[in-house]
C-alpha positions as CSV (number, residue, x, y, z in Angstrom):
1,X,96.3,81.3,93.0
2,X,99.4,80.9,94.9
3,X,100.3,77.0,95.5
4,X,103.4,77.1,97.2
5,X,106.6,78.9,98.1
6,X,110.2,78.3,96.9
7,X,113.2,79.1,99.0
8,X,116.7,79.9,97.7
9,X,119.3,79.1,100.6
10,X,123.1,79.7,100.2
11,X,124.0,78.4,104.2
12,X,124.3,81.8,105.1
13,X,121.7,83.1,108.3
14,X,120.7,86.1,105.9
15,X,119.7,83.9,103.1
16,X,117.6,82.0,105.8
17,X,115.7,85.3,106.7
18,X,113.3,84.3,104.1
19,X,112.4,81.3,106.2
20,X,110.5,83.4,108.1
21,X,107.7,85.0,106.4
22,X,107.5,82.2,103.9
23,X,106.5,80.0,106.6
24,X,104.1,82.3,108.2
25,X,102.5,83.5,104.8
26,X,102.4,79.7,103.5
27,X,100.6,78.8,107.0
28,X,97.6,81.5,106.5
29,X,97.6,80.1,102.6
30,X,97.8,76.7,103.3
31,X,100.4,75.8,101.2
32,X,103.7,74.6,101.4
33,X,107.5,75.1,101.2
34,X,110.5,74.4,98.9
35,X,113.7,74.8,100.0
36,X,116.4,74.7,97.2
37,X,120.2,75.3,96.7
38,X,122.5,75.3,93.6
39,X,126.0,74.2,93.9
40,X,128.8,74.5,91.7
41,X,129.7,70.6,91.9
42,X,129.3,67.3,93.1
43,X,132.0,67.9,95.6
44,X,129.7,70.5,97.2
45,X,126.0,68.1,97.4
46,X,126.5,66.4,100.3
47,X,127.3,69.4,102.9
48,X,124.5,71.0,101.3
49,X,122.0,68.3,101.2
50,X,123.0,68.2,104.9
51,X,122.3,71.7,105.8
52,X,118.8,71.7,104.0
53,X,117.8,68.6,106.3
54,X,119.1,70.5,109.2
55,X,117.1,73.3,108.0
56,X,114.3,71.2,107.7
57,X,115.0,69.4,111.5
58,X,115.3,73.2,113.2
59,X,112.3,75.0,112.0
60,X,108.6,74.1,111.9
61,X,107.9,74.7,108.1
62,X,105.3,72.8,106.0
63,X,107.8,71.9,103.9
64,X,106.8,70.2,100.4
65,X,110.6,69.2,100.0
66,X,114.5,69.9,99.4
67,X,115.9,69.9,96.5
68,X,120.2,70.4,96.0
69,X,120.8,71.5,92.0
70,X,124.5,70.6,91.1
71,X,125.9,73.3,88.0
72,X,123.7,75.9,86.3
73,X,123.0,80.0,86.7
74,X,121.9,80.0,90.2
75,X,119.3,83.0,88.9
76,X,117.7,80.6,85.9
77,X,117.6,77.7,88.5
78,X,115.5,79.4,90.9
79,X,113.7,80.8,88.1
80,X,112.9,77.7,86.0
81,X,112.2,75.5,89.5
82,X,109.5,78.5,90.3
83,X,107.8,78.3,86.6
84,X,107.6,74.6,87.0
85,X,105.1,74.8,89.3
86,X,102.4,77.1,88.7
87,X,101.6,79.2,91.4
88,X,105.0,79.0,92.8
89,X,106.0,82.1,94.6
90,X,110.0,82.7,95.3
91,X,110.6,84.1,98.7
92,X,114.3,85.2,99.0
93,X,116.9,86.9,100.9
94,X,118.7,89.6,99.1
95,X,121.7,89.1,100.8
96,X,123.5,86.3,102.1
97,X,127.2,84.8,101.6
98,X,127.5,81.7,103.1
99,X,128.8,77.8,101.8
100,X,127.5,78.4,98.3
101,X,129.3,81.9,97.6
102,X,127.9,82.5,94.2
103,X,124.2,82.6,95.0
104,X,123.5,85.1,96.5
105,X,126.1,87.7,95.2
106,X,125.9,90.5,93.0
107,X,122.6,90.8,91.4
108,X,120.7,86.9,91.6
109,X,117.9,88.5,93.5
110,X,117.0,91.2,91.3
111,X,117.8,89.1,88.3
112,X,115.2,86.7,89.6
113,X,112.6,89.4,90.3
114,X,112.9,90.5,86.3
115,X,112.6,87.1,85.1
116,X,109.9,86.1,87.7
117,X,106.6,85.5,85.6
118,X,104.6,87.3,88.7
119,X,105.5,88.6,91.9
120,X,108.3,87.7,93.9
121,X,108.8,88.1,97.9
122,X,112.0,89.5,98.6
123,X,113.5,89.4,102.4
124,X,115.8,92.2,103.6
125,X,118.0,91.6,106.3
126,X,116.2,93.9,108.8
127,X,112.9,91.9,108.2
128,X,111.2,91.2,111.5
129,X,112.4,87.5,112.2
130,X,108.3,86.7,113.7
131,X,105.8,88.1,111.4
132,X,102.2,89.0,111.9
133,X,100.1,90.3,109.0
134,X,97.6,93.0,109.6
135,X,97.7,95.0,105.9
136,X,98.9,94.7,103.1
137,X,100.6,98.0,101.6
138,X,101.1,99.0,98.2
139,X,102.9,101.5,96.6
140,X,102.1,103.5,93.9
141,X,103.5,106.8,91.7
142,X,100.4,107.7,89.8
143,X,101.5,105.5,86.4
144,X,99.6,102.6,84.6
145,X,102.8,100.6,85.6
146,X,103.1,101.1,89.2
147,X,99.0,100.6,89.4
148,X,99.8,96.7,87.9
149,X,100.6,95.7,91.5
150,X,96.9,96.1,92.5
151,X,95.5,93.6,91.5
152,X,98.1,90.9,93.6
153,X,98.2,93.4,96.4
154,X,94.3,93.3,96.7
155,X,94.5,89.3,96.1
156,X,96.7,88.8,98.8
157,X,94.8,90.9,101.0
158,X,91.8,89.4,100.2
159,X,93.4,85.9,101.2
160,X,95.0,87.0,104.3
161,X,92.2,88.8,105.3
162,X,93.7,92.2,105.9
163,X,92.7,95.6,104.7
164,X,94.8,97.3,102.0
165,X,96.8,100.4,101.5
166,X,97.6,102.1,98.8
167,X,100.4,104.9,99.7
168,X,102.0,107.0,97.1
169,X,105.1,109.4,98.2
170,X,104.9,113.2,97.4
171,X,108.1,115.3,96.9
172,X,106.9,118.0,99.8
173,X,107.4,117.6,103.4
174,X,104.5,119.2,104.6
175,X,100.7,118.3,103.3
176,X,100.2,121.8,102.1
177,X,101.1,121.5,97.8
178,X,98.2,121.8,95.1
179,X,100.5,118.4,94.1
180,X,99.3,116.6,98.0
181,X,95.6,117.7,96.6
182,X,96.1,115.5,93.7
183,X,97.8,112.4,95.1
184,X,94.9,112.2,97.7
185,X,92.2,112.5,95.2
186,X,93.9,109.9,92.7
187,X,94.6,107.4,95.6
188,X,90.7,107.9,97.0
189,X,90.0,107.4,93.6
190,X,92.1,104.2,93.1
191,X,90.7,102.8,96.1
192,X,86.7,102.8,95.4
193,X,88.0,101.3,92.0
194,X,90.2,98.7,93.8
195,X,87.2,97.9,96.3
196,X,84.1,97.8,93.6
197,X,86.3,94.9,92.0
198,X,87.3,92.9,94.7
199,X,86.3,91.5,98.5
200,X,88.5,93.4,100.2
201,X,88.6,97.1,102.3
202,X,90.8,99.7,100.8
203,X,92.3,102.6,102.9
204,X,94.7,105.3,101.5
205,X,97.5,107.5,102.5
206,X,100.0,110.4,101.1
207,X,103.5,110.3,102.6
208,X,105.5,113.2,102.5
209,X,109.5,113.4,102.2
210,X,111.8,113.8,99.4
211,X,113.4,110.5,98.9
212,X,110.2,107.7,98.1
213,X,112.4,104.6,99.6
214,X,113.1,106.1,102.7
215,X,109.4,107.5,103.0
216,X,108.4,104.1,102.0
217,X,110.8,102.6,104.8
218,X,109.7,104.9,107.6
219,X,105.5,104.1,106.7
220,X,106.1,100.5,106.7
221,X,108.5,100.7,110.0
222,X,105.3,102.4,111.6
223,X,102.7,100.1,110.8
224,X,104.0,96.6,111.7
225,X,102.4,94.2,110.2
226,X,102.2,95.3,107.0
227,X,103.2,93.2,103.0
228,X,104.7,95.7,101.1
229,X,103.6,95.7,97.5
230,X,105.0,97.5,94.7
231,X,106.7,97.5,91.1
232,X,110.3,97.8,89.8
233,X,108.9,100.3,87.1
234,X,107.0,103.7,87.2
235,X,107.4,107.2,86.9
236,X,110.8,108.4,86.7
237,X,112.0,111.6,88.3
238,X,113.6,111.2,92.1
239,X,110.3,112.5,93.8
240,X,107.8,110.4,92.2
241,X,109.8,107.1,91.3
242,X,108.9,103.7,92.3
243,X,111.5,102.2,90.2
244,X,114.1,99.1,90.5
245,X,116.7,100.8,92.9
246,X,113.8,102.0,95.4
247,X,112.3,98.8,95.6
248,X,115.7,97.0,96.0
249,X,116.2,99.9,99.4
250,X,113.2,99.2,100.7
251,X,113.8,95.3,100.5
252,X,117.2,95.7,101.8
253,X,115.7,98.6,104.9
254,X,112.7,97.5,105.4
255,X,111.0,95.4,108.5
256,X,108.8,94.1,106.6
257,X,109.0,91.4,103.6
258,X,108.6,93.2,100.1
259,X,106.3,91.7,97.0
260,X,108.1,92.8,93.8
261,X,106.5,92.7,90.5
262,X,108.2,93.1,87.4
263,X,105.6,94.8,84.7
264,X,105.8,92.8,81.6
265,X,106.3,96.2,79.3
C-alpha cells in the first residue's frame, strides 16, 4: 500500500523534475508529498528552508510537509526518512547540481534505489514535465529476478487503473529467430499468470534491437503515457540484460518516470 511520496530536492530545476510525476501519481493515489533536503550545515538551513516553501508556494502539490536535515549521508537520509513511514515511496531526480552540491552527485540515486526496501521512482531529465498515465510497462529478461517487478507493476496498475505490459527485449532486429518464438510464448505465458492473480488486463510485447536500454527507450517514447517498471538485476549477457546500468539509461533517456526495484537476493 503506497501512503505517500518523498522528494529529495538539491535547488537545482533537474532535481525538481521529480515534482512532476510525484504530484500527478500521488493525486490518482490519494496520498501526499514530502519534500526533503540535506545540508551540510547550519549555515546552509535557512536558504534551503526558503526554497522548499517557495517550492511549496509555486506548485499545486498535496504536500504532507518539508523537512531541511542539517549533516548526515544524503543517500541514508533519504533512505531512513522513506523507511520511517511505511508505504513511503522516494520519487527522485537522478541528476541535479544546484545549492546543495553533494546530493545529487555521483551515485545518491542509485545508492538509494539498492538500499530502498521496495521500489523507488526515479525521474530522468527528459521526463515529460505533464504526465498522464495510460499503462503501466514492465520489463522483463526471462529470469526469476527480473519477473519480481510484477507483482508492484500489476499493483500499480491495478490502482491507476491502467492496463499492463510486460515487454522483454530480443537480441535480433527482425521478428523472424526461433529465440522471438520463445520470448512471445514466455511473455503470453507470464501474462495469463499475471492476470489470473490480480484485477488488472495484461498485454504483451517483443522488442527487437541489440542494445535492451535503447529498445526500452524507444518503446516507452512511443507509447506516452506509460510507468516504466523494471529491476536492477537479471540476466546478464548484453542482449538479454535488464541490469543496474540499463535501468539507470533508461531513467536518465527516458520520457517517462522509471520504478526501480532492487531484488533482495
Amino acid at each position: 500500500m503506497i501512503s505517500g511520496f518523498l522528494v529529495p530536492l538539491d535547488g537545482s530545476t533537474r532535481a525538481e523534475a521529480a515534482l512532476g510525476p510525484a504530484g500527478a501519481l500521488a493525486r490518482r493515489r490519494g496520498v501526499k508529498v514530502e519534500l526533503l533536503t540535506v545540508v551540510p550545515s547550519d549555515d546552509d538551513r535557512q536558504a534551503l528552508e526558503e526554497y522548499l516553501s517557495e517550492v511549496g508556494e509555486r506548485t499545486s502539490l498535496p504536500l504532507a510537509g518539508r523537512e531541511v536535515v542539517v549533516g548526515g549521508d544524503p543517500a541514508e537520509v533519504i533512505l531512513q526518512r522513506a523507511e520511517g513511514v511505511p508505504g513511503t515511496i522516494v520519487c527522485m531526480g537522478t541528476h541535479g547540481h544546484g545549492m546543495v552540491r553533494r546530493l545529487f552527485l555521483g551515485t545518491v540515486s542509485e545508492v538509494v534505489v539498492r538500499g530502498a526496501d521496495r521500489h523507488v521512482l526515479l525521474v530522468g531529465p527528459r521526463c515529460a514535465e505533464r504526465l498522464t498515465f495510460g499503462r503501466v510497462t514492465a520489463c522483463l529478461d526471462g529470469s526469476s529476478l527480473a519477473e519480481r517487478v510484477l507483482a508492484p507493476a500489476a499493483e500499480w496498475a491495478e490502482a491507476l487503473g491502467v492496463p499492463l505490459w510486460l515487454v522483454q527485449a530480443t537480441g535480433g532486429e527482425m521478428p523472424t529467430s526461433r529465440g522471438d518464438l520463445v520470448e512471445s510464448a514466455y511473455l503470453q505465458r507470464t501474462a495469463r499468470q499475471v492476470e489470473a492473480e490480480g484485477k488488472v488486463d495484461v498485454e504483451w510485447d517483443v522488442l527487437h534491437g541489440t542494445d535492451p536500454a535503447t529498445v526500452i527507450t524507444d518503446h516507452v517514447s512511443g507509447s506516452p503515457g506509460s510507468l516504466v517498471a523494471l529491476t536492477t538485476h537479471g540476466r546478464s549477457g548484453i542482449q538479454r540484460a535488464v541490469l543496474g546500468s540499463v535501468a539507470m539509461q533508461v531513467a536518465h533517456d527516458a520520457t517517462s518516470p522509471l520504478l526501480v526495484l532492487h531484488p533482495r537476493d
